[in-house]
C-alpha positions as CSV (number, residue, x, y, z in Angstrom):
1,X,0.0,0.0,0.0
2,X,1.7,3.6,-0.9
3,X,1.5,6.2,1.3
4,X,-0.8,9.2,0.5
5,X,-4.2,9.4,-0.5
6,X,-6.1,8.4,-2.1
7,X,-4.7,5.2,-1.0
8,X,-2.7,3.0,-3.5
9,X,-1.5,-0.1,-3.9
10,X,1.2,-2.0,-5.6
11,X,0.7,-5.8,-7.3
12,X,3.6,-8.1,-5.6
13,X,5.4,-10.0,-8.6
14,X,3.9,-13.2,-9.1
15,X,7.6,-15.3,-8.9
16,X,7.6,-13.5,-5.6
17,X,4.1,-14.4,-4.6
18,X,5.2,-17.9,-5.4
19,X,8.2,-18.3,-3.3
20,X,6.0,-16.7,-0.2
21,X,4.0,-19.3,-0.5
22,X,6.7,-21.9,-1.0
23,X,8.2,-20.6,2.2
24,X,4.7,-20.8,4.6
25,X,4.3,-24.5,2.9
26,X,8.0,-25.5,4.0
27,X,7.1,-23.9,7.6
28,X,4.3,-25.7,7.7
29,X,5.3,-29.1,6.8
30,X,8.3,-28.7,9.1
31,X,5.4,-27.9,12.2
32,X,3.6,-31.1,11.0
33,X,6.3,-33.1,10.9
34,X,7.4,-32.1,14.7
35,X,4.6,-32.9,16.0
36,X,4.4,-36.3,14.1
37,X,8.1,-36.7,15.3
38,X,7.1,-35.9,18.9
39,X,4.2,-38.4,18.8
40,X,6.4,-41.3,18.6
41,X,7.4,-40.2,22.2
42,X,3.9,-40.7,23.8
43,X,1.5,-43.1,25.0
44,X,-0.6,-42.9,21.8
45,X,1.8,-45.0,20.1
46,X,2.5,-47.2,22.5
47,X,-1.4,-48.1,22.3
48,X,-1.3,-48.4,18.7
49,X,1.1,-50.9,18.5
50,X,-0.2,-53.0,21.4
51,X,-3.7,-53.2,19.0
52,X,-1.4,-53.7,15.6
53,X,0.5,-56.5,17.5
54,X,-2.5,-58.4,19.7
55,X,-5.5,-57.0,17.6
56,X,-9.0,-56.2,18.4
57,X,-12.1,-58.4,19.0
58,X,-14.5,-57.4,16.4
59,X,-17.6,-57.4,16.8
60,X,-20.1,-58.8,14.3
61,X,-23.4,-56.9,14.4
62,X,-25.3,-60.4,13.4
63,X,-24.4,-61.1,17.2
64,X,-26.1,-58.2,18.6
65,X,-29.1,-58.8,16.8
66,X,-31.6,-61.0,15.1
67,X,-35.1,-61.4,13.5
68,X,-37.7,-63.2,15.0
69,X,-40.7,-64.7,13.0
70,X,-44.0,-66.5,14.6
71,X,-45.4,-65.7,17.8
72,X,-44.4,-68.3,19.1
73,X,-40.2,-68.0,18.5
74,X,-41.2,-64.5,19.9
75,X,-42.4,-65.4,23.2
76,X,-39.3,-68.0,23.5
77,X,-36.7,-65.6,22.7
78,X,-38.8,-63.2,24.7
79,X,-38.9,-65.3,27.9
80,X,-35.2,-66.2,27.4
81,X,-34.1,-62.2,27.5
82,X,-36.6,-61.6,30.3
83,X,-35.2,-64.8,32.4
84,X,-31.5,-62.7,32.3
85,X,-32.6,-59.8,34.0
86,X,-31.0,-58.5,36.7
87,X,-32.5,-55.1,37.5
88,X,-35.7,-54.1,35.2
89,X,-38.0,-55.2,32.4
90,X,-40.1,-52.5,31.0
91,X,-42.7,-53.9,28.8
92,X,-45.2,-52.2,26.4
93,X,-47.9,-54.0,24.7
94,X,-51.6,-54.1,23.2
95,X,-54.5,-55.2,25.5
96,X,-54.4,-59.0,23.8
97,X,-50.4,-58.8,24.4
98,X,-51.1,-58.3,28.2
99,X,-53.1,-61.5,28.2
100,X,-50.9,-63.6,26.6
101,X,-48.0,-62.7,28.4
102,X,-49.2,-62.7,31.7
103,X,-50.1,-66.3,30.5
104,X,-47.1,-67.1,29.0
105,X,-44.8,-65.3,31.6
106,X,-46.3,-65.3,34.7
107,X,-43.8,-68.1,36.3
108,X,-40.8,-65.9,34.6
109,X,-42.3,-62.8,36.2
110,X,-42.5,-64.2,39.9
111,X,-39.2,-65.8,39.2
112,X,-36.9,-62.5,38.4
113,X,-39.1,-60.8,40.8
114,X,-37.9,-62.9,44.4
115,X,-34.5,-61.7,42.9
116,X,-35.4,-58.1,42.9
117,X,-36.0,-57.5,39.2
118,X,-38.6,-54.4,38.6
119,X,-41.2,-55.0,36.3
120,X,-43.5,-52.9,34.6
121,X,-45.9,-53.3,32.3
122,X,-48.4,-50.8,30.0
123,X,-50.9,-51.8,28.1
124,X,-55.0,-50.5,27.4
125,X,-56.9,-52.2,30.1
126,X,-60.2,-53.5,29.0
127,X,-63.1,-55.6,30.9
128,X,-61.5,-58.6,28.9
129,X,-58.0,-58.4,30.3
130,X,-58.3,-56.9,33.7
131,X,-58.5,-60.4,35.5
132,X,-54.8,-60.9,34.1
133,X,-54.0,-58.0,35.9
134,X,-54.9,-59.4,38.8
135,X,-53.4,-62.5,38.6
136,X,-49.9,-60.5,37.7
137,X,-50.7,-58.3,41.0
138,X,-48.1,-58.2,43.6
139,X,-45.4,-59.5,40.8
140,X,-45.3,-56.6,38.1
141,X,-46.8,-53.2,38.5
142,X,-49.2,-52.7,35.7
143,X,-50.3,-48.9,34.3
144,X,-53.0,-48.4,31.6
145,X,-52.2,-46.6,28.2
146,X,-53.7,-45.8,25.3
147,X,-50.5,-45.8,23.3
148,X,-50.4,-48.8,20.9
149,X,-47.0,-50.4,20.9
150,X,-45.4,-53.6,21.3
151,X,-41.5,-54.0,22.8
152,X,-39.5,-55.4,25.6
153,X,-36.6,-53.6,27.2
154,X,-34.5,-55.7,29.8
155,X,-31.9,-53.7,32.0
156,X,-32.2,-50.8,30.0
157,X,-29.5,-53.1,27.4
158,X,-31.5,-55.8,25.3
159,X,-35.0,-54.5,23.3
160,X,-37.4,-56.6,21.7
161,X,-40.2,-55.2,19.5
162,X,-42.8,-56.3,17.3
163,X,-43.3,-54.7,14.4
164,X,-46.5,-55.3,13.6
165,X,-50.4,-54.6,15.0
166,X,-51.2,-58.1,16.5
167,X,-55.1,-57.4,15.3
168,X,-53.8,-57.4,11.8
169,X,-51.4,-60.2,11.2
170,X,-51.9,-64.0,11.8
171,X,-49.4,-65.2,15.2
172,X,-47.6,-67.3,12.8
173,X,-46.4,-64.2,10.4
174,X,-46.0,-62.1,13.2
175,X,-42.5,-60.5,13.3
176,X,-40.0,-59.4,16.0
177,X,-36.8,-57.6,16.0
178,X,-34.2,-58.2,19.3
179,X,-31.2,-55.8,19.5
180,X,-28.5,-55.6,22.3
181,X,-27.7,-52.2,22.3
182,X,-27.4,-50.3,25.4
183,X,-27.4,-46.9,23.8
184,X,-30.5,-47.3,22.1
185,X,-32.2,-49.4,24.7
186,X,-31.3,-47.3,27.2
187,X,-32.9,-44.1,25.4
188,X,-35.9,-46.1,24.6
189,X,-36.1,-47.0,28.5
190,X,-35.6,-43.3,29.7
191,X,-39.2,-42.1,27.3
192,X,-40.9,-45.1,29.0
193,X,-40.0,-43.7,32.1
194,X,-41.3,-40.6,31.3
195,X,-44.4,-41.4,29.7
196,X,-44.9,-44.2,32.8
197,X,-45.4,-40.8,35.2
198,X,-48.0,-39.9,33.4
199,X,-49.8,-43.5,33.5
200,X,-52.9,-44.4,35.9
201,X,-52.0,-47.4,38.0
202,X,-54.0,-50.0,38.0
203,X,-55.7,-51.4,41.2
């Protein structure tokens, strides 16, 4: 920029340009490669080579999760996840589902229970299914909804959930989906919670 005014200014030579530019790319690479240099000297690299020398367990997602078809493989695998628990089982399911699975679960229920497993259950009471309630009194704590859904969450870690309307499809086409995933389970568990406030008991 000259001095003066109006102000001024003077083009640099583009073969000078050029070498400035050279020069902050050389001061550059010569930063980059200290720091690369001084890497060597810490615990990252250490860590690196432990995984490059021993490796990693990988972990194949067909382990974490699987597809369930037919009622009945549903309620198996179901019982199975439920029979693990150790601290809660959150379950959400239609006013037929509460039926059934008081039937089918009922011994599972009062067995996890006498170890201190939490169990809770929503589902629309009707006329039809409030004599299941009963009989589940006392083992499971059971609030009415009028959310339709259908899913299993043990220990805030392991989901199970049916992906279709249970009035609609025949038990034997009926389909599940059971995913160990903590981070999504655990999410899933924390809006059951909050919806579970708003709930009315049943007595």
């Amino acid at each position: 920029m000259k001095l003066g005014k109006p102000i001024k200014y003077i083009a640099v030579p583009p073969a000078e340009v050029l070498e400035r530019v050279k020069k902050n790319v050389k001061e550059d690479a010569k930063e980059q490669i200290k720091r690369l240099e001084e890497l060597k000297e810490t615990e990252v690299i250490n860590e690196l080579n432990t995984l490059h020398t021993q490796g990693v367990e990988l972990v194949e997602p067909a382990d974490l999760s699987g597809s369930l078809r037919g009622r009945h493989n549903l309620y198996n695998h179901l019982e199975l996840t439920i029979r693990n628990a150790e601290n809660s089982v959150a379950i959400m399911t239609t006013a037929q589902g509460l039926m059934r699975k008081i039937e089918g679960l009922k011994p599972t229920f009062e067995k996890i229970k006498k170890r201190g497993v939490k169990i809770k259950i929503a589902a629309p009471i009707t006329k039809e299914n409030m004599q299941a309630v009963k009989d589940i009194s006392g083992v499971a704590e059971v609030r009415s909804t009028d959310h339709n859904a259908r899913f299993c969450i043990v220990d805030g870690k392991e989901l199970i959930f049916m992906v279709l309307d249970d009035k609609e499809v025949h038990p034997t086409y009926d389909v599940g989906i059971w995913v160990n995933t903590p981070f999504f389970a655990s999410a899933l568990n924390n809006l059951f919670d909050m919806a579970w406030k708003g709930m009315k008991p049943v007595k």
